[in-house]
N, C-alpha and C positions, 0 to 999 in steps of 0.2 A: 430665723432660727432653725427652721425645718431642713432648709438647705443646707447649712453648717452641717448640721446632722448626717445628712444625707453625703458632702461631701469627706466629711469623719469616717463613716463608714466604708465609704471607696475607697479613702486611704489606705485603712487596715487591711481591705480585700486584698489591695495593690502590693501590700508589702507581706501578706501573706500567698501572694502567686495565683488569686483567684481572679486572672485577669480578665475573664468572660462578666462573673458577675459585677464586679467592680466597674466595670464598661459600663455595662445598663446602667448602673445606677449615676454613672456621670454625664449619659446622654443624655437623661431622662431629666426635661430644662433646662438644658446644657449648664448647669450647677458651677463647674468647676469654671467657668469664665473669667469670673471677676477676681480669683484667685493666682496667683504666678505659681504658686506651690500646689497646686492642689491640678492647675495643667499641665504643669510636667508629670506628677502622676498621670493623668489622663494620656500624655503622651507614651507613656512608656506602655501602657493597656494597650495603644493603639500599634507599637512596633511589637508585641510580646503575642499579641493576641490572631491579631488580621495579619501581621507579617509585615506590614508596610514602614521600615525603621527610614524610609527617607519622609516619608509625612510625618512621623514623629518625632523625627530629628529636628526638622524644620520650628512645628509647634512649639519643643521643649527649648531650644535654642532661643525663640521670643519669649518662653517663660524666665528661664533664668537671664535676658535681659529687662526685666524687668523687675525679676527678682531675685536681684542681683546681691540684694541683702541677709539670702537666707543659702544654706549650701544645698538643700536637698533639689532645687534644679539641677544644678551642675551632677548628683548623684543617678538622677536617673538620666540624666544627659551620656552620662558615662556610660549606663546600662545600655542604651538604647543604640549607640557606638560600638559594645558589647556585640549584640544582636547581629549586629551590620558587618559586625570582623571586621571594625576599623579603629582595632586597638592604639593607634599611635591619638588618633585621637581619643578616644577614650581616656588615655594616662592623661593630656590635655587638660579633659572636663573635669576630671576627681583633681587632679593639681587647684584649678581657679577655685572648686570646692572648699579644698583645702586654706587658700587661700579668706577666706572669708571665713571660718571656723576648723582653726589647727588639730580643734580636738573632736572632731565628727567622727563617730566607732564606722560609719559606713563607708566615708570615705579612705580612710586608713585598712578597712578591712579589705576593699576594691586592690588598692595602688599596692598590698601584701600580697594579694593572692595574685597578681600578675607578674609580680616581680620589678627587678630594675634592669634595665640592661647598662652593660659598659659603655662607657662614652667610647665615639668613633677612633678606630685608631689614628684620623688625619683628622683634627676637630674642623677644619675650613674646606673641607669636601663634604660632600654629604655622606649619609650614614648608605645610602643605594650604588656609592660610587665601588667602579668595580676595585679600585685600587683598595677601599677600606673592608672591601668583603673579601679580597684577596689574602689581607696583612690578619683580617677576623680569623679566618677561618684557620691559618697559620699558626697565631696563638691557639687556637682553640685546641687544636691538634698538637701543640707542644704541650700543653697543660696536660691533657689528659693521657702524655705518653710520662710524662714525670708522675704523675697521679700512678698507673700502674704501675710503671719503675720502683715508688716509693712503697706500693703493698706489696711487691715480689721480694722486695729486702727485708721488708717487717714482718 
């Protein structure tokens, strides 16, 4: 019971950005073990705090398989993807989130605040191919000459 306790309050740390103290308190008997959810918190302390998002990637990556039944791995898996600036994964780990509860506020608030991008202009090349970053950047540049086109007439 002590340890529930103890891992409850880590949590709260964790999600309130007190990632040093929240640390302590999940090393201290390494508490958060036997829990999946409660070691992806511990991983996210561990990319957010010490720096190290491929240790923690790793950890939180075996938490949410494991806990695979609950979305908040996948959320701080996201985060911790975040950290790393390896947003293609990141939108990834909030998606399978998503996937296991439609209606999570954190993960919906994650996949808003990043955005979506448009699908490739060649969907069977990849999105790095030079031909779809060529035909991107194309549109992108006609878009935004119609966009000022249409405020110089208005």
């Amino acid at each position: 019971m002590i340890l529930d306790a103890a891992v409850d309050k880590a949590i709260r740390l964790t999600k309130k950005c007190s990632f040093k103290e929240a640390l302590e308190i999940f090393e201290t008997g390494r508490c958060y073990k036997d829990d999946p959810v409660a070691t992806s918190y511990y991983a996210l302390c561990v990319a957010a705090y010490r720096k190290d998002a491929e240790v923690a990637s790793k950890i939180c990556r075996n938490a949410a398989r494991r806990g695979f039944y609950s979305p908040d791995p996948f959320l701080n898996l996201g985060k911790i993807y975040l950290l790393a600036k390896k947003k293609d994964l990141a939108i990834k780990a909030f998606s399978k989130g998503l996937c296991v509860d439609r209606a999570h506020k954190g993960l919906k608030k994650q996949l808003k605040r990043l955005g979506t991008r448009r699908t490739a202009p060649i969907s069977f090349l990849p999105r790095s191919h030079a031909i779809n970053i060529m035909i991107g950047q194309l549109t992108h540049r006609i878009k935004q000459q119609r966009q000022t086109h249409a405020e110089r007439v208005a």
